[in-house]
C-alpha positions as CSV (number, residue, x, y, z in Angstrom):
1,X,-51.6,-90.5,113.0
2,X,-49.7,-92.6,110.7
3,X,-51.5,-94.4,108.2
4,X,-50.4,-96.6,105.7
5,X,-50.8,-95.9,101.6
6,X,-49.9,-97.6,98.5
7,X,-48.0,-95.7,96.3
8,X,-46.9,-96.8,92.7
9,X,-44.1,-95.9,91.2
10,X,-42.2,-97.0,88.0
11,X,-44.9,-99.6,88.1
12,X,-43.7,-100.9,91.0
13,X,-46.2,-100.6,94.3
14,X,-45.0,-99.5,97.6
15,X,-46.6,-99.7,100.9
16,X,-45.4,-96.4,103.2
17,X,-46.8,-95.1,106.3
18,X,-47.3,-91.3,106.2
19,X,-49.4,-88.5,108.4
20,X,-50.8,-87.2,105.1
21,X,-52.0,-89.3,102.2
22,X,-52.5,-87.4,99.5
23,X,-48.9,-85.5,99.7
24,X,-47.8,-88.8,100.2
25,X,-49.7,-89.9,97.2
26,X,-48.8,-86.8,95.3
27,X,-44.9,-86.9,96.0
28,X,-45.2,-90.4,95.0
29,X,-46.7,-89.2,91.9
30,X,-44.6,-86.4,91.2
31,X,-41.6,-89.2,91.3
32,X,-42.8,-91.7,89.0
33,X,-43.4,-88.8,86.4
34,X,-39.6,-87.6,86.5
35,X,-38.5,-91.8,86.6
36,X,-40.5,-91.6,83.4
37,X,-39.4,-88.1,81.6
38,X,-36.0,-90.1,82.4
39,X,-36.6,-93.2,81.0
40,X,-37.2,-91.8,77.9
41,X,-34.1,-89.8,78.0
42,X,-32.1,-92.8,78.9
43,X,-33.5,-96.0,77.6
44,X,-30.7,-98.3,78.3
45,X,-30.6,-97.2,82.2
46,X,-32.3,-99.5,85.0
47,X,-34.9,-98.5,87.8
48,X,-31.7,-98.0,89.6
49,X,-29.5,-96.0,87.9
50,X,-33.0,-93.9,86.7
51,X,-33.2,-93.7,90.6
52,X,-29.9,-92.5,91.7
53,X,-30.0,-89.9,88.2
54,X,-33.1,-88.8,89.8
55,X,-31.3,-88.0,93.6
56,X,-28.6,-86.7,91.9
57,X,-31.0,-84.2,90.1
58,X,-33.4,-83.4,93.4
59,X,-30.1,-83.0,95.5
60,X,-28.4,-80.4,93.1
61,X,-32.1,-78.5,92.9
62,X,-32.0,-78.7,96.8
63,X,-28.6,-76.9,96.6
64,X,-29.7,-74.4,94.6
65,X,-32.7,-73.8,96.3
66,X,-30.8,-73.1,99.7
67,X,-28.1,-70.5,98.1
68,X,-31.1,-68.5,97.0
69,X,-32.9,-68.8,100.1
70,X,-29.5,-67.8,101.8
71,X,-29.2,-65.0,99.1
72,X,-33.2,-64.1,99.8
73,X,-32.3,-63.9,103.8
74,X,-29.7,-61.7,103.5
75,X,-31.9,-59.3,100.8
76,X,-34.2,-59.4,103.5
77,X,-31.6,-58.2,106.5
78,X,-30.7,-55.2,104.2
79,X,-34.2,-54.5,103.5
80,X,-35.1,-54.8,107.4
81,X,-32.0,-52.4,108.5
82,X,-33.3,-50.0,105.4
83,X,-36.4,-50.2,107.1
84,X,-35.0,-49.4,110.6
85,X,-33.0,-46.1,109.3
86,X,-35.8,-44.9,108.0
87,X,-38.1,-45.2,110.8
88,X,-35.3,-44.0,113.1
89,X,-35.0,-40.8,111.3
90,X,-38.7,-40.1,111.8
């Protein structure tokens, strides 16, 4: 059931509707500590441009994440068919 939670972030508060508070919570967390780590990287940028440097980071650790997963699958398939020779010989 939905539920609604105040979140801050970047000291500004946020009312979402989520099925689970406290990853809701923690995400929102997890967010305004990176808007932070960036801010002080990048003092003249605004809550918007910290924003979109922020997407722009998450998106490129999303793409990286799904190569290795796709690199991990197929690891997996050679594994599995390794697997399968073997037991077929026994």
């Amino acid at each position: 059931m939905m539920k609604s939670v105040e979140v801050e972030i970047y000291g500004r508060k946020f009312h979402l509707r989520s099925d689970n508070l406290k990853e809701t919570q923690a995400v929102a967390a997890a967010v305004d500590a990176e808007l932070e780590q960036l801010r002080e990287q990048y003092e003249n940028l605004d809550f918007t441009k910290l924003l979109l440097l922020l997407l722009l980071k998450k998106q490129n650790e999303i793409s990286s994440l799904k190569q290795r997963s796709a690199e991990m699958e197929k690891e997996l398939e050679r594994l599995n068919q390794m697997v399968s020779n073997i037991v077929g010989e026994i």
